[in-house]
C-alpha positions as CSV (number, residue, x, y, z in Angstrom):
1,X,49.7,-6.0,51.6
2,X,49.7,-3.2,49.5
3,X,46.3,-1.0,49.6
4,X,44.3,-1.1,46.2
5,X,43.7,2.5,44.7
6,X,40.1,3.6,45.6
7,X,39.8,4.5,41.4
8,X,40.3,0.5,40.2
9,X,37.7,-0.7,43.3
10,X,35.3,1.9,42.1
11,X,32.0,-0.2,41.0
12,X,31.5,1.5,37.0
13,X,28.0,0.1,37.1
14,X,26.3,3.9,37.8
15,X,28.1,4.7,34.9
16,X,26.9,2.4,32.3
17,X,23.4,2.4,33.9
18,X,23.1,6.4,33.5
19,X,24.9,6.0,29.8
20,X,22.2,3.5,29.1
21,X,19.5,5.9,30.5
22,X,20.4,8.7,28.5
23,X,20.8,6.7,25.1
24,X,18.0,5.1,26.0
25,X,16.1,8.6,26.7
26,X,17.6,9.9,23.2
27,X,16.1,6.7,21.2
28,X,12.7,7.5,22.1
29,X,12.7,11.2,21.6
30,X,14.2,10.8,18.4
31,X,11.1,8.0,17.5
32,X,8.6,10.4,19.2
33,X,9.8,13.2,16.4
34,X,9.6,10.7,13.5
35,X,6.2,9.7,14.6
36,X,4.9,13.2,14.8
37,X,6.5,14.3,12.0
38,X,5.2,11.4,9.8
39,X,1.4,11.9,11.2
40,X,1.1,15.7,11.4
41,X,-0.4,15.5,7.8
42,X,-2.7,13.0,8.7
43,X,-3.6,14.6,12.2
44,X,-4.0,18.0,10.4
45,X,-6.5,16.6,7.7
46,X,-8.5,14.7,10.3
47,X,-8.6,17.2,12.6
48,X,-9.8,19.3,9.8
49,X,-12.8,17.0,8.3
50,X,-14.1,18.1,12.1
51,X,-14.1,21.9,12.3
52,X,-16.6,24.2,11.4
53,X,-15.5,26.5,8.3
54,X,-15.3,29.3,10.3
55,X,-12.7,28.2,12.4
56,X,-10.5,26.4,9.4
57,X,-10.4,29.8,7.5
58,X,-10.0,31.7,10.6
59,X,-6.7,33.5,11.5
60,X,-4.3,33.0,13.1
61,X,-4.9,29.0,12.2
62,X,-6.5,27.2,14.7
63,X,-4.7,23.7,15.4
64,X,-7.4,21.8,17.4
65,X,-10.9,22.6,17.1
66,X,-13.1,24.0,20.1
67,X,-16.2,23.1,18.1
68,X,-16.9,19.7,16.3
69,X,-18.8,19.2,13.6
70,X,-19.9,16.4,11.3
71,X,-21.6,18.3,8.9
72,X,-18.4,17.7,6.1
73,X,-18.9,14.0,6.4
74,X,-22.5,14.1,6.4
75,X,-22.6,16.5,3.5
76,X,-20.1,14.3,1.6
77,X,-23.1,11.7,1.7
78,X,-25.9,13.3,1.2
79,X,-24.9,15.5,-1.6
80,X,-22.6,13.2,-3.7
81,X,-23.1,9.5,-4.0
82,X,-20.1,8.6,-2.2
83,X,-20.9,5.4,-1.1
84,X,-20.6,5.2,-5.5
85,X,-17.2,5.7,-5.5
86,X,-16.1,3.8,-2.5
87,X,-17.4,1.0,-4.2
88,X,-16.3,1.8,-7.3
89,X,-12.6,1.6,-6.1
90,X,-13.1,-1.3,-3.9
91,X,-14.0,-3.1,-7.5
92,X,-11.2,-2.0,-9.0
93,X,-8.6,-2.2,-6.5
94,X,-9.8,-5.8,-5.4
95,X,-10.0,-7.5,-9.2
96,X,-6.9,-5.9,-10.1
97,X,-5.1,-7.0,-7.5
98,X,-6.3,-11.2,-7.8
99,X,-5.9,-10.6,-11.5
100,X,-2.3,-9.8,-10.9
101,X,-1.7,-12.6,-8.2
102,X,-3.3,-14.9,-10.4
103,X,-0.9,-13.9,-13.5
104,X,2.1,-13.7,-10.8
105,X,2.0,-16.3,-8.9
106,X,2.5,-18.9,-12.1
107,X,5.0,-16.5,-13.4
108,X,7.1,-16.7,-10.3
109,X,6.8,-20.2,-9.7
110,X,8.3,-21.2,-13.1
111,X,11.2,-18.5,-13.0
112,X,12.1,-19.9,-9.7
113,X,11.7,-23.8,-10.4
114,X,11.0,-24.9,-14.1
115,X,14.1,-22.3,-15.2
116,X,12.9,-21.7,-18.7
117,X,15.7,-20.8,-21.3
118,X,15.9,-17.2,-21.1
119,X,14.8,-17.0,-17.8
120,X,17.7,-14.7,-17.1
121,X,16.8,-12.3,-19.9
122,X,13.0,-12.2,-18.7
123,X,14.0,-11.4,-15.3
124,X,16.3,-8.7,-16.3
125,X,13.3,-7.3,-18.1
126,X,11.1,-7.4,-15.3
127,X,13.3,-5.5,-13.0
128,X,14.2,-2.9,-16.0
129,X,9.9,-2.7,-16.3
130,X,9.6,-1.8,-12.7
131,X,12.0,0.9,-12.6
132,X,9.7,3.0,-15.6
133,X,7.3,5.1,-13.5
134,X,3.3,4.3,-14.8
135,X,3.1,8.0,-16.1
136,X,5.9,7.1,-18.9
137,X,3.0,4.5,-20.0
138,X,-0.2,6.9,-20.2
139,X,0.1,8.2,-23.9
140,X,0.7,4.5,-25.4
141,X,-2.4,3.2,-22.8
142,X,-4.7,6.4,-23.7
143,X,-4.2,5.0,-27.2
144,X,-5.1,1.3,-26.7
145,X,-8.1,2.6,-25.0
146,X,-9.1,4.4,-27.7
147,X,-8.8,2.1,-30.4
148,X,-10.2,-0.7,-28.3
149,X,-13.2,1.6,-26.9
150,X,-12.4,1.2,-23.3
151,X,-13.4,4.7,-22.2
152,X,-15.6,4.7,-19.4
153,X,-15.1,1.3,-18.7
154,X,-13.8,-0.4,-15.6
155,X,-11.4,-2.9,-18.2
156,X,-9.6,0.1,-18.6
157,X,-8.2,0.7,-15.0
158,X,-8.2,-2.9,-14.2
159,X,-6.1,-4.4,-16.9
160,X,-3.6,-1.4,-16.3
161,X,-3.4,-1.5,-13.1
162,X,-2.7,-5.6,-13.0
163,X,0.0,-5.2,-15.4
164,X,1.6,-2.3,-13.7
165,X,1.9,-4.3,-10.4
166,X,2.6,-7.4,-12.6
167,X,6.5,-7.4,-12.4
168,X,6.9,-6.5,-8.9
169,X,4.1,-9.6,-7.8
170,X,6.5,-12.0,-10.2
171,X,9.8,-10.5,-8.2
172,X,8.3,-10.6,-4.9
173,X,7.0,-13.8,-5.1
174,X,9.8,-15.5,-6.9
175,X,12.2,-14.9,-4.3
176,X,9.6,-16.9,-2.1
177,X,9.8,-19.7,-3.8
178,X,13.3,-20.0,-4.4
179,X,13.5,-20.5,-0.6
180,X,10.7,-23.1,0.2
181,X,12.6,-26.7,0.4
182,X,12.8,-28.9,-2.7
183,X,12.1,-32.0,-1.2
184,X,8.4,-31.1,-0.6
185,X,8.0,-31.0,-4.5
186,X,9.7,-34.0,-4.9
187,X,7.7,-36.1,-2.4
188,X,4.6,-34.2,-4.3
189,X,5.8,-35.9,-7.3
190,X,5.8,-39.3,-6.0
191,X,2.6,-38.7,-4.8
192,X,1.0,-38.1,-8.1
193,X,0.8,-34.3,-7.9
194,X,1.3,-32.3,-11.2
195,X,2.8,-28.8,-11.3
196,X,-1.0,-27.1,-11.1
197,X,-1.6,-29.5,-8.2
198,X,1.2,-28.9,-6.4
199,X,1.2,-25.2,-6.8
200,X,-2.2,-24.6,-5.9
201,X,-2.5,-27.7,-3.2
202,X,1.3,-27.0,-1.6
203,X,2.9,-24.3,-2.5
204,X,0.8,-21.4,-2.7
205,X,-0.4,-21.8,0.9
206,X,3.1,-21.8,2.2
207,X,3.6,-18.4,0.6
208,X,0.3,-16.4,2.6
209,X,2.5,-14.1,4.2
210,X,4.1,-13.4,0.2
211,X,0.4,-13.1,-1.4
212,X,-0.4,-11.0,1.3
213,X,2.2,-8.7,1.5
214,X,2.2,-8.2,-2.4
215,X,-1.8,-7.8,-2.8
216,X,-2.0,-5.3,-0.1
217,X,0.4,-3.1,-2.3
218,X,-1.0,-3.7,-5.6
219,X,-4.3,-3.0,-3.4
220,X,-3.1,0.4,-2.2
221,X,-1.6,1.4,-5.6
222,X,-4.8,0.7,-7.6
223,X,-7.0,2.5,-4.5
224,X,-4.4,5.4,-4.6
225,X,-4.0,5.9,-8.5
226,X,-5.3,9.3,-10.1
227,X,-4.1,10.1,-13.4
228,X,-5.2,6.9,-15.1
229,X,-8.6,6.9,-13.2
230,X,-9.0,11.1,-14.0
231,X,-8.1,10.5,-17.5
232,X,-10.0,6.9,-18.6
233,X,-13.6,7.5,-16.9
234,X,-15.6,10.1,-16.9
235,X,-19.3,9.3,-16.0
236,X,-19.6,10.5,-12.6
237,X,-21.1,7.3,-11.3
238,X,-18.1,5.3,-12.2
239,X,-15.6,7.7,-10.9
240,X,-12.9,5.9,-7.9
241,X,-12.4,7.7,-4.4
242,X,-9.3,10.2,-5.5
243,X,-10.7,11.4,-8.5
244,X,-14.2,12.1,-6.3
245,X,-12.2,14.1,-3.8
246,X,-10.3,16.2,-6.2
247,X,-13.3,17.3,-8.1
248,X,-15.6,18.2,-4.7
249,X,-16.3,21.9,-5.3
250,X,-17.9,24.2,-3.0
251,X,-21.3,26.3,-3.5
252,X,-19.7,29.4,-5.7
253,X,-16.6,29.3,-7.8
254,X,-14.3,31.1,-5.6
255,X,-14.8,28.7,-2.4
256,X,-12.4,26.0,-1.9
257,X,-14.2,23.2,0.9
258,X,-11.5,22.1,2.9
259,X,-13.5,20.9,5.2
260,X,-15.5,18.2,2.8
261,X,-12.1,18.0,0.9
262,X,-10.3,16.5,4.5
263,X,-13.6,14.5,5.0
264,X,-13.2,12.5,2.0
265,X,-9.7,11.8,2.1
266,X,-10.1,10.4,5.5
267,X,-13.2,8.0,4.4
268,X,-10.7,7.3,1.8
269,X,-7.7,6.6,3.7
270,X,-9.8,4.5,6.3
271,X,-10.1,1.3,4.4
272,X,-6.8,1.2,4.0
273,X,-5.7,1.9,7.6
274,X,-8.7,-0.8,8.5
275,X,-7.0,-3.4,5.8
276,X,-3.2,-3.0,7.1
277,X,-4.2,-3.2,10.9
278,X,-6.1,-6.5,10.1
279,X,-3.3,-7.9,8.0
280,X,-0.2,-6.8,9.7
281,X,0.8,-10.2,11.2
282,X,0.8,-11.6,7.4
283,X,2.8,-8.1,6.5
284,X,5.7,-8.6,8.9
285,X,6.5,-12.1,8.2
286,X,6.3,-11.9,4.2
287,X,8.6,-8.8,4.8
288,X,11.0,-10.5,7.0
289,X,10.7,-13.8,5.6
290,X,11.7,-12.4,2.0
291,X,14.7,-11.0,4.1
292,X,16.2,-14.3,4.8
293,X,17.1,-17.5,3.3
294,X,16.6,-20.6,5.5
């Protein structure tokens, strides 16, 4: 018999396994980068909020602190009634946010089921409204408010606010609905459900992940908004968190207080982080389950 060359016997198994190692290898480093590269800002501010002010104006910059402090986030306390406007935005941010589900969740169900005539025309204006960016709308809002003497009230960050995340709630949601099975409303039907019934008793709690998903965003838009909150309230005592932390000023004119300044937008940022983490089951599957119909 002829011999076999030594090259076609040669196991390639080595090979893939170092090819795999190295792509492998390459993966992670490049997630490593993205990671670091998305955080830094948020590393830098938090590791901020705990130096003392000598070392966060000292040069050259000094990246982690040798000396902790929490003299920012105690000062942010004790001098401004902070606990105020974490409330304040909590209110806000939370009845915007069920007004907005409450409107939406309606809306979607009868673009995706009852087909009104014109439905086609309404949802073409819903997508063209969420593609305007909410500062086109301040000079025609700061006029409603006027005439209708909304300054300095919470109405006028909350009506706003719901109407703003209005179209994307009706989009979001409507795409939900389409996909849930038809039969279920039918058998409703026989059952003696009426529409309000069998949206509120069936429907609605088959779309969790959906309400989730979509409150959490209006949640963080409302919690997150400045201009409208800067430009609509001015008592101090109903001012939300990013105004509050804009205005901190230090004890003379020319001192800028990075350190209460990085203090607040943590305690700001942490409800968020706090709401995301304890949702994030009911965020991945209304993101994924939008992504596919069944």
């Amino acid at each position: 018999m002829a011999a076999i060359p030594e090259k076609l016997t040669a196991n390639p198994q080595p090979q893939n396994q170092a090819k795999n190692l190295v792509k492998n290898v390459f993966m992670w480093v490049v997630i490593a980068c993205l990671v670091v590269f998305c955080l830094a800002p948020v590393m830098w501010q938090v590791l901020t909020s705990f130096k003392v002010n000598q070392d966060i104006s000292k040069l050259p910059t000094i990246y982690f602190p040798s000396r902790i402090t929490f003299d920012h986030y105690l000062d942010l306390f004790a001098r401004r009634p902070f606990w105020r406007y974490i409330l304040n935005s909590a209110f806000v941010s939370i009845t915007s946010t069920v007004l907005s589900l409450t409107m939406g969740a309606p809306a979607a169900y009868a673009l995706a089921r009852l087909r009104p005539w014109g439905s086609k025309f309404i949802l073409g204006g819903i997508l063209i409204v969420t593609l305007f960016p909410g500062i086109l709308l301040f000079l025609g809002l700061l006029e409603i408010i006027q005439k209708l003497h909304l300054g300095n009230n919470y109405l006028a960050l909350i009506i706003p606010y719901a109407a703003i995340n209005l179209p994307l709630t009706i989009l979001v949601l409507r795409s939900f609905f389409e996909q849930l099975p038809k039969e279920l409303e039918d058998s409703a039907r026989m059952d003696g459900y009426n529409t309000l019934q069998m949206l509120l008793k069936i429907l609605l709690p088959m779309t969790v992940p959906a309400l989730v998903t979509t409150g959490i965003l209006t949640f963080i838009f409302a919690w997150n908004e400045f201009i409208f909150a800067l430009t609509f309230i001015t008592r101090d005592e109903m001012k939300t968190i990013p105004v509050a932390a804009a205005q901190i000023s230090g004890s003379s004119t020319f001192e800028i207080p990075y350190g209460s300044i990085s203090a607040a937008t943590v305690v700001g940022t942490l409800p968020l982080v706090v709401l995301v983490l304890f949702f994030q089951r009911k965020i991945v599957q209304g993101l994924t389950a939008g992504a596919v119909k069944g």
